[in-house]
C-alpha positions in Angstrom: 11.6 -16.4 -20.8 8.2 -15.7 -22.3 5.5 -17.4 -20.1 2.9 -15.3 -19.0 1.3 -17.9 -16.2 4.3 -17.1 -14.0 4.5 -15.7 -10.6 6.9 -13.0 -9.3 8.0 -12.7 -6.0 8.4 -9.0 -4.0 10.5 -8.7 -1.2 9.7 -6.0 1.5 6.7 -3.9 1.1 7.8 -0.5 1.8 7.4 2.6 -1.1 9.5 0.9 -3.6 8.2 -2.6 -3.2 4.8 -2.0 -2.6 4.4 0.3 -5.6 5.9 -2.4 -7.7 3.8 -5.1 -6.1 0.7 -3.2 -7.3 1.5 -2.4 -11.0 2.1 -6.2 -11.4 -1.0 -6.9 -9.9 -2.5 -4.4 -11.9 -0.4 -6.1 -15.4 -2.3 -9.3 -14.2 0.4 -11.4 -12.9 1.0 -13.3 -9.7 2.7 -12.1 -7.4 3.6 -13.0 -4.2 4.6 -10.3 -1.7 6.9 -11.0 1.6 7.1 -8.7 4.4 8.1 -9.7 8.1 6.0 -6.5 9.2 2.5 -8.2 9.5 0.8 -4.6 9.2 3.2 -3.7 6.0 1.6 -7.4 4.9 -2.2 -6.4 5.8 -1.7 -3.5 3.9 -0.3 -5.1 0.8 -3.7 -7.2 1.3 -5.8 -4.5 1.2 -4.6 -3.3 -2.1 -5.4 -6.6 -3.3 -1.8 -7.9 -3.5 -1.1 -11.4 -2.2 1.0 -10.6 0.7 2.7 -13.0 3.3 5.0 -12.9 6.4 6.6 -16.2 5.2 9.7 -16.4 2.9 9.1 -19.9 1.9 5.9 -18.6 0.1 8.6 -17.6 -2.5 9.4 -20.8 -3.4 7.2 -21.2 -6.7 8.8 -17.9 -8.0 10.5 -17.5 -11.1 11.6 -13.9 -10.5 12.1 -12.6 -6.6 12.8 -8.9 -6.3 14.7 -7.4 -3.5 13.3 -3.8 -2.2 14.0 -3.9 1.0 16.2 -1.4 3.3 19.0 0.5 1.9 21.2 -1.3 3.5 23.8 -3.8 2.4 24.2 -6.2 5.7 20.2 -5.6 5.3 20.0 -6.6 1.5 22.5 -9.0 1.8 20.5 -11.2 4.3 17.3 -10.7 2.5 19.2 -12.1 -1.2 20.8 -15.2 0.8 17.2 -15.9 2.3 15.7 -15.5 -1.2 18.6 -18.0 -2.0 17.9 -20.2 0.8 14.1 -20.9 -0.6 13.9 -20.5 -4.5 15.3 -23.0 -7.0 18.6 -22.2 -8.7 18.0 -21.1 -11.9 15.4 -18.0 -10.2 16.5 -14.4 -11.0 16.9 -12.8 -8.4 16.6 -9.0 -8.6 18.1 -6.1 -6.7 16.5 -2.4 -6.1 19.5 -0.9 -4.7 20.4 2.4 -5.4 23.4 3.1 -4.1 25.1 0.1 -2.8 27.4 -2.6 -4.6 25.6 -4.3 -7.0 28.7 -6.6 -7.6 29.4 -6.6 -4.0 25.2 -7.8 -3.0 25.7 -10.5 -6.1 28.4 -11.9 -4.2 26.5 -11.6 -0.9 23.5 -13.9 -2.7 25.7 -16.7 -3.5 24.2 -16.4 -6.7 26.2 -14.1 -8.8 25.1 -15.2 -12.0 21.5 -15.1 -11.5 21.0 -11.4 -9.9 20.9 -8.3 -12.0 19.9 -5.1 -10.8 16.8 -2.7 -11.3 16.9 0.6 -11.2 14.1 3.2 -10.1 14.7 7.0 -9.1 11.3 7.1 -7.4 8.5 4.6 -6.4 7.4 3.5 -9.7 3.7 4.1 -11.6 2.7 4.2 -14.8 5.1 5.3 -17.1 7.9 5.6 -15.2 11.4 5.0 -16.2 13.1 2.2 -15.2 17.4 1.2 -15.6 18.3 -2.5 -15.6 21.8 -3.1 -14.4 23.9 -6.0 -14.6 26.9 -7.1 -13.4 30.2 -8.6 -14.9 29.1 -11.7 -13.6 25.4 -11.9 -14.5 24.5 -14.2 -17.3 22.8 -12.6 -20.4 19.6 -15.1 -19.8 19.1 -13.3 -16.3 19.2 -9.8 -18.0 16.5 -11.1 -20.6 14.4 -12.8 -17.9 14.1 -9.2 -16.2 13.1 -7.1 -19.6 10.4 -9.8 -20.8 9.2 -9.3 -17.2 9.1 -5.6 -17.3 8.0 -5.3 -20.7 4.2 -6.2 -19.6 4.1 -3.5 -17.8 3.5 0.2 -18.2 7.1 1.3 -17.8 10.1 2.5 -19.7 13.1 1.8 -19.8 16.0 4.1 -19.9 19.2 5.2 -18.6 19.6 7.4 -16.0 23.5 8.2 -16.5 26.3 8.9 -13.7 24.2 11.7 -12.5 21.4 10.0 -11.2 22.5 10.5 -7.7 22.7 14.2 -8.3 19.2 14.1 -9.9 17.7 12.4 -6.6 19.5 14.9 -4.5 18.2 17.7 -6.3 14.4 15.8 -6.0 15.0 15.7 -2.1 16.1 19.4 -1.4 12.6 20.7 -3.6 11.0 18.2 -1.6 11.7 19.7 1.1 11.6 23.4 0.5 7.9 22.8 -1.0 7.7 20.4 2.8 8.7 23.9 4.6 6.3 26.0 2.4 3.5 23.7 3.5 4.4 23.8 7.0 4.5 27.4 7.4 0.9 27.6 6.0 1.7 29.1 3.0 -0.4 27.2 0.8 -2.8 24.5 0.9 -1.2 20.9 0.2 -3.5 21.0 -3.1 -2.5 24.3 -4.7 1.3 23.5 -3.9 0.9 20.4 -5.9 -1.6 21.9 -8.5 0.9 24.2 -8.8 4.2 22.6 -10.0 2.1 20.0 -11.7 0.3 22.7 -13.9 3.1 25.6 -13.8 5.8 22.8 -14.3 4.3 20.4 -16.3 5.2 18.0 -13.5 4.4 14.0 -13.0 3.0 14.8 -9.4 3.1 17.5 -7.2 5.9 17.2 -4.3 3.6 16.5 -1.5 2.1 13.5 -3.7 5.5 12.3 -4.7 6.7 12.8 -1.0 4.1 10.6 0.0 4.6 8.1 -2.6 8.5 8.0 -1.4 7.5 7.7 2.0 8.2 10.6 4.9 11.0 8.2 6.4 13.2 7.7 3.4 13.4 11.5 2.7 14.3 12.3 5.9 16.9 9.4 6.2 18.3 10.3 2.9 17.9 14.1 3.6 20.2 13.8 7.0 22.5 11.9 5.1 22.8 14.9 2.5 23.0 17.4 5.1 26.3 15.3 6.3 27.6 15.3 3.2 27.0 18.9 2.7 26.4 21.1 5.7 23.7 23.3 3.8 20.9 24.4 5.8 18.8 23.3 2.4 19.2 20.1 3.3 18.0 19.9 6.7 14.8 17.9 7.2 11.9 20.5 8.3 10.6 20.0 12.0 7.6 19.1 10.9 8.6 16.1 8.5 10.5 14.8 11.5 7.9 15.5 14.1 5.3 13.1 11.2 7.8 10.3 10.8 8.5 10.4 14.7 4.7 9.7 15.0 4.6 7.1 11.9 3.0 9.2 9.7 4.9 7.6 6.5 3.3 8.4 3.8 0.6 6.3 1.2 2.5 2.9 2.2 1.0 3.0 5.8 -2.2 5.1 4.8 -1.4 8.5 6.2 1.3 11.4 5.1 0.8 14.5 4.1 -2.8 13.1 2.6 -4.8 10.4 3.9 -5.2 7.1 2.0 -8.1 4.7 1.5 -6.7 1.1 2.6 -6.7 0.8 -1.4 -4.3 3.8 -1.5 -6.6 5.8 -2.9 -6.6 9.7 -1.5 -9.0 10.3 0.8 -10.2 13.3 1.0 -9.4 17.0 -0.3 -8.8 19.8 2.8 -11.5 22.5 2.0 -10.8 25.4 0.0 -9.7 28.8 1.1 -12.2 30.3 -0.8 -14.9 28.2 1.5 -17.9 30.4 1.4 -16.7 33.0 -0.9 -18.2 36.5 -1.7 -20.5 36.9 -4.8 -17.6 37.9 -7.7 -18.6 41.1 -9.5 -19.8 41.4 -13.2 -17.1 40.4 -15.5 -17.5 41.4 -19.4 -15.1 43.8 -20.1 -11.1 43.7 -19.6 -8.1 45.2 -20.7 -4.7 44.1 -20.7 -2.0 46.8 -20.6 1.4 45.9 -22.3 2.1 44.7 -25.4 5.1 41.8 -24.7 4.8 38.4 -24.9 2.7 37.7 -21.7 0.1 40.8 -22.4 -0.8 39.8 -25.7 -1.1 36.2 -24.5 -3.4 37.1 -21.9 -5.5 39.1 -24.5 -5.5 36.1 -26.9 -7.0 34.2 -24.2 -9.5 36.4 -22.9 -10.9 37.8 -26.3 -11.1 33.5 -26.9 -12.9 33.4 -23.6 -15.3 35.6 -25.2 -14.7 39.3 -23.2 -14.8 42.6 -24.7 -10.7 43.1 -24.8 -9.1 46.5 -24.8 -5.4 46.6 -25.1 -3.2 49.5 -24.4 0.6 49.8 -25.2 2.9 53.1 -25.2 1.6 54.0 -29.1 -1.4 53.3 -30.7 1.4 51.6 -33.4 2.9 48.6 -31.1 -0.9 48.4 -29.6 -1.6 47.5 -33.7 1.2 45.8 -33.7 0.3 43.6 -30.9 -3.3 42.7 -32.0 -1.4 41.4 -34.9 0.7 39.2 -33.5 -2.1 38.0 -31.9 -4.5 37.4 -34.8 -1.2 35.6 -36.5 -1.0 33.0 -33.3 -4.5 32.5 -33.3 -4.2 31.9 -36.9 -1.6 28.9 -36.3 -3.9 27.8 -34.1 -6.5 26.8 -36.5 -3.8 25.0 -38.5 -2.9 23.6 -35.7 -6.6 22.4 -35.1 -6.8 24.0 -31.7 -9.6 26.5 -32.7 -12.0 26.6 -35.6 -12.0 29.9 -38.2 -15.1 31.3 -36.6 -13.2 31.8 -33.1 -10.5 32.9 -34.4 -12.7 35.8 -36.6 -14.7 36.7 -33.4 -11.9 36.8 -31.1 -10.2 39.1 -33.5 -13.7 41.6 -33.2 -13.4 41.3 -29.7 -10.2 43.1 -29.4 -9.5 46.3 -29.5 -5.9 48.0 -29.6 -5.5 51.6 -27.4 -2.7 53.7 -26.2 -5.2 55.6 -23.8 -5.9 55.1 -20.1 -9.0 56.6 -20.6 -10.3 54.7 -22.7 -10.0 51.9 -19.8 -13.0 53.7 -18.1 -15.6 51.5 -18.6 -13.5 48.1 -17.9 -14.8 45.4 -15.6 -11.3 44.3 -15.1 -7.8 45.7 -16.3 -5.2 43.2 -16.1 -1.4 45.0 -16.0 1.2 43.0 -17.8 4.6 45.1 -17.9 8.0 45.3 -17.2 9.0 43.8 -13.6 9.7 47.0 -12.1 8.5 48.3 -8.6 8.5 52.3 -9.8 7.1 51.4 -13.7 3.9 49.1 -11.8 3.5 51.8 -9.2 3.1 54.3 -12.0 0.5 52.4 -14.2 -1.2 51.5 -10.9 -1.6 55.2 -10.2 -3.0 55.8 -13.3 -5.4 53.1 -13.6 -6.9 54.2 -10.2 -7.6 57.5 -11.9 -9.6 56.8 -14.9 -10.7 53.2 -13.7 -14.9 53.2 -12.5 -15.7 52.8 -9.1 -15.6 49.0 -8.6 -13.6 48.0 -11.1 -10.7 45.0 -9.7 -6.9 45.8 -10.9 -4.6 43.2 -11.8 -0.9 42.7 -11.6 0.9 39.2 -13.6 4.0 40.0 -11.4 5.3 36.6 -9.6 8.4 38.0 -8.6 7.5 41.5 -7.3 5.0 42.9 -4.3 1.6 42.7 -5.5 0.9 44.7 -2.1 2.9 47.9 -3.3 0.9 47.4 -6.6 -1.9 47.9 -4.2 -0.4 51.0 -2.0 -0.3 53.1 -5.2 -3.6 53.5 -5.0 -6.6 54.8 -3.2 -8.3 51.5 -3.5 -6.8 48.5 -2.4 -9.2 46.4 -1.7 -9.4 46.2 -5.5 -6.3 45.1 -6.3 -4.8 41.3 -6.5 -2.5 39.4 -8.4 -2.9 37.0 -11.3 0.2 35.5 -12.4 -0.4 33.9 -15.3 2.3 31.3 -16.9 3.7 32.0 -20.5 2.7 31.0 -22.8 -0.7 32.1 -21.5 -2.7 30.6 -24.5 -1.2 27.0 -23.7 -0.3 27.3 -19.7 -3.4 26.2 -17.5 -2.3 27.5 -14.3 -2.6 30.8 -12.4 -1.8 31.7 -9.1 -4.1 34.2 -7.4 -2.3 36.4 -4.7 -4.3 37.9 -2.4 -3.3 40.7 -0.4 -3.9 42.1 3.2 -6.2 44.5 1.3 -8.0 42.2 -1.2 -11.8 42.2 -0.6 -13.0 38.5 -0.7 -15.4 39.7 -3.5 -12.4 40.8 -5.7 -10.4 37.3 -4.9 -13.4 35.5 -6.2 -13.9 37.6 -9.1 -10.0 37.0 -9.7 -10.8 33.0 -9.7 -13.8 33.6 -11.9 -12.1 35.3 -14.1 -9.1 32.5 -14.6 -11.9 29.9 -14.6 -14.0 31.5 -17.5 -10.7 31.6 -19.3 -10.3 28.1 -19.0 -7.6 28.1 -15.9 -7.2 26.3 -12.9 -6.3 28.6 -10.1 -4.4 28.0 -6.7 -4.1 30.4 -4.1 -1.2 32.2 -2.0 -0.6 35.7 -0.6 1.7 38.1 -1.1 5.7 36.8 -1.1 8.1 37.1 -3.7 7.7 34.2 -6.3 4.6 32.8 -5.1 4.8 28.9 -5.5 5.9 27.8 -8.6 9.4 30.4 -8.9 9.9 29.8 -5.4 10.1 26.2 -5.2 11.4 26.3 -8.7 14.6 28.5 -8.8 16.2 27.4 -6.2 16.5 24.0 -7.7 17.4 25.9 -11.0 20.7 26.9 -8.9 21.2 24.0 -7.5 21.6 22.2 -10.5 23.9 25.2 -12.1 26.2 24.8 -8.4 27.1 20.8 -9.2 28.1 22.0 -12.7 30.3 24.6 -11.4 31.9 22.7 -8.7 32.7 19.8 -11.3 30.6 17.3 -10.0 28.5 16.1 -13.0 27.8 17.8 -16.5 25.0 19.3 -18.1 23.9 17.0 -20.0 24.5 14.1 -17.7 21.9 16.2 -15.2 19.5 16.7 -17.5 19.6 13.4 -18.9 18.8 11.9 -15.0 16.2 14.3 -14.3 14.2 13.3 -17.7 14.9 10.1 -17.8 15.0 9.2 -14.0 12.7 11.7 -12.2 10.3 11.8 -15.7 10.2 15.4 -15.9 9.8 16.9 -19.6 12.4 18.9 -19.4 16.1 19.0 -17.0 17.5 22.0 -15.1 19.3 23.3 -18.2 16.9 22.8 -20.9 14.4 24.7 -19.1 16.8 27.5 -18.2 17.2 27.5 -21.9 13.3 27.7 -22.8 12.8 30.2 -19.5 16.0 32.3 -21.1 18.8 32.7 -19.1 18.1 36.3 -18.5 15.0 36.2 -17.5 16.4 33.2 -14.6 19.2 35.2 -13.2 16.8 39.0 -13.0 13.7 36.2 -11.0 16.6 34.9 -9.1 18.2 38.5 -8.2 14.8 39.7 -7.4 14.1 36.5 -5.2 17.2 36.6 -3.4 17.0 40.3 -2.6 13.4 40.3 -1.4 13.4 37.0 0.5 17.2 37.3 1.5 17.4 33.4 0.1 20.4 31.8 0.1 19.2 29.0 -2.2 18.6 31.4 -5.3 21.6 33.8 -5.2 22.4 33.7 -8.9 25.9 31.2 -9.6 28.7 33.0 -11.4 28.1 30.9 -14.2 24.5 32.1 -15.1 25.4 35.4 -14.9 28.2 35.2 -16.8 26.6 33.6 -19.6 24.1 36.1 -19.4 27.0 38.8 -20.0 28.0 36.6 -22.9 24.4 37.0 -24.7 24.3 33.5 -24.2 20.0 33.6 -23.2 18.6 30.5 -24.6 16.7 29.3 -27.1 15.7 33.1 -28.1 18.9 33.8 -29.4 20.2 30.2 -30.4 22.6 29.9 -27.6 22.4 29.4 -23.7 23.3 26.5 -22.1 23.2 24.5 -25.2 23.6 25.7 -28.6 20.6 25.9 -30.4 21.4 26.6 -33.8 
């Protein structure tokens, strides 16, 4: 069907329906929304979709979709009352995620004219969509659906046999980053600047939580922990404590963020940096290391226009470094990211050492070694030596204590972390740990400084893996756990977690990317600091770490590469 003055019916206006109700709306087509809640109705009409407690308003539809409960006896009397008002030849469409689809087309009494549609998570712009039909659907109804669907800003795709395993895996990081927010951890903003910035995520979890709604999570959360018994999977007090007071999320106007009746957020909490100290003078750093995340970090800052000392073992792999550095920036004026005269004053702007005292006159020396306790303690100790009076010490660690970074020297209050993402040059996050020590002036230097280097920064103190690795490994091993115990494959995860959840990258790819190496040592350290459960590294990932089987960087991991 190709008209385009048509109107489109939307049964029940909770997450799933309302969110679809909108971007139609928004697409410019009429829609008609039915709810027998008259608040879930007033609400619809607020964000200027037609909205209605009457199911006989459906009657001029040409398409009806179904989103209400997850329920079949549910459904089912919702598609015979669809029936009961629309002509015969209406498509009738189905949101159900895990029910019958065959069974709910019988349920209809019109088998022929329902098909099913197919969304992992309230749907927005650019989201992926399946459309499933059944042995008994005509092709006409199938077609009726896409012509529909294809003026809007979706995509459609198939989410695979794993699509249950990718929501599952969606609701237990839900929830961990839920219990992170609830112990006060972090502010609801950094957690979701975090894992949209460190992850290159759609939305942050707390959005996304909201957008799912607080009372599907938890009902679908309890369900997992039935199936499962893991302590993961138990719905934190406090989610239950919101829903128990109808605190639901962006479809009733208040979740985790408050909503506009148009939806729109509110209002952001205030900062923790509220009133901050003065930062000190910044215009000369050093970076010491000469790996990957050092000379990143260098790249950026002598880009960022600072005076740049770097200072590796030999004066050779400092060279060394400076030139891998000068060859990146290189690409990126090919690349078009930089212009030749940045790239030529960068390059004067950096300077290559293997002397600690030649670190004297640093504003700020940023350390970027190996992740080990007694190899930081000893550069820590050594930097408070030669370092001036005032000058703020940095560790990139995300995995180990920025606090015993601290303790190894005789000024603490100088010291905090800055845990910047690799590739530094590209990654836009970085989270600033501040310790019991930290002197507010030396925080808000530490945010000055990511600012000035083009970063966005979120806060946290001092626990092993910060935000991003903690909420992010655990799922890791989750995802590594159904592939061990048989129940999906790799590539059928990966493929519902792209396609499904619209994430650039699934479980395994990004292993691949992160090398598998560097996973199971973050994982190690996070389960024997934290005494986590969640991130004990599976047998698998270590074993294919034995193997030399560590990503991308070697051709192999997960996937072969070559």
């Amino acid at each position: 069907m190709t008209e385009t003055n048509v109107t489109v019916g939307v049964v029940g206006l909770g997450s799933l329906g309302l969110a679809f109700a909108e971007l139609l709306t928004a697409a410019g087509i009429s829609v008609v929304a039915v709810d027998a809640d008259a608040a879930a109705v007033h609400r619809a009409q607020d964000r200027s979709v037609p909205a209605t407690t009457e199911i006989g308003a459906l009657s001029a539809c040409y398409v009806v979709i179904e989103a209400v409960t997850e329920d079949a006896e549910v459904k089912g009397a919702a598609l015979r009352a669809v029936a009961s008002v629309c002509a015969t030849d209406v498509v009738v469409v189905s949101t159900t995620a895990s029910l019958s689809l065959s069974a709910l087309a019988t349920a209809s009494g019109r088998p022929t004219r329902l098909v099913g549609l197919r969304f992992l998570t309230p749907p927005v712009a650019g989201s992926g969509f399946e459309v499933v039909s059944t042995t008994m659907s005509d092709k006409d109804t199938v077609g009726t659906l896409k012509t529909l669907l294809n003026r809007l800003a979706l995509e459609e795709r198939t989410f695979g046999p794993a699509r249950q395993h990718a929501r599952d895996l969606l609701l237990t990081y839900l929830n961990r980053s839920f219990a992170l927010y609830e112990a006060g951890y972090a502010t609801r903003e950094d957690i979701d600047t975090a894992m949209r910035l460190g992850c290159g995520l759609p939305a942050g979890p707390l959005t996304l939580l909201d957008r799912i709604g607080l009372d599907v999570v938890e009902r679908e959360l309890a369900d997992l922990y039935r199936r499962t018994g893991r302590a993961a999977h138990t719905p934190v007090p406090l989610l239950t404590a919101m829903v128990r007071r109808q605190e639901l999320g962006r479809k009733v106007g208040k979740g985790v963020y408050e909503y506009e009746p148009s939806g729109a957020v509110i209002s952001a909490q205030g900062s923790r940096l509220a009133g901050e100290a003065e930062p000190r003078q910044i215009g000369k750093v050093a970076l010491v290391g000469s790996g990957t995340m050092a000379r990143g970090i260098a790249q950026v800052a002598a880009l960022g226009g600072l005076d740049t000392i770097l200072l590796a073992r030999s004066h050779e792999k400092a060279e060394v470094a400076i030139e891998a550095i000068d060859a990146a920036m290189a690409r990126a004026v090919r690349r078009g990211q930089i212009v030749p005269d940045q790239r030529r004053a960068a390059l004067a702007r950096l300077c290559p050492s293997s002397t600690f005292t030649d670190l004297g006159d640093r504003d700020v020396v940023m350390e970027a070694v190996a992740e080990d306790d007694d190899v930081k303690a000893e550069i820590f100790g050594k930097l408070d030596q030669v370092c001036r009076p005032g000058a703020i010490l940095t560790t990139t660690t995300s995995s180990l204590s920025v606090t015993g970074c601290a303790e190894a020297t005789a000024r603490r209050g100088d010291v905090v972390g800055m845990h910047f993402f690799n590739p530094a040059p590209a990654m836009g996050l970085v989270e600033v740990c501040r310790t019991e020590f930290t002197d507010d002036d030396v925080l808000a230097t530490a945010h000055l400084l990511a600012r000035t280097l083009g970063k966005t920064t979120v806060d946290c103190s001092d626990r092993a893996g910060f935000i991003v690795n903690y909420l992010l490994f655990p799922y890791l091993n989750d995802a590594v756990l159904l592939v061990e115990s048989g129940a999906a494959t790799i590539e059928d995860i990966d493929c519902a977690v792209e396609s499904g959840l619209g994430w650039p990258l699934g479980p395994f790819a990004l292993m691949d990317v992160i090398g598998l190496d560097v996973s199971e040592a973050i994982q190690q350290r996070l389960h024997g600091v934290n005494h986590d459960p969640d991130v004990k590294p599976t047998t698998m990932l270590t074993e294919l770490t034995k193997l030399g089987r560590l990503g991308r960087k070697v051709g192999a991991g997960f996937f072969n590469h070559g």
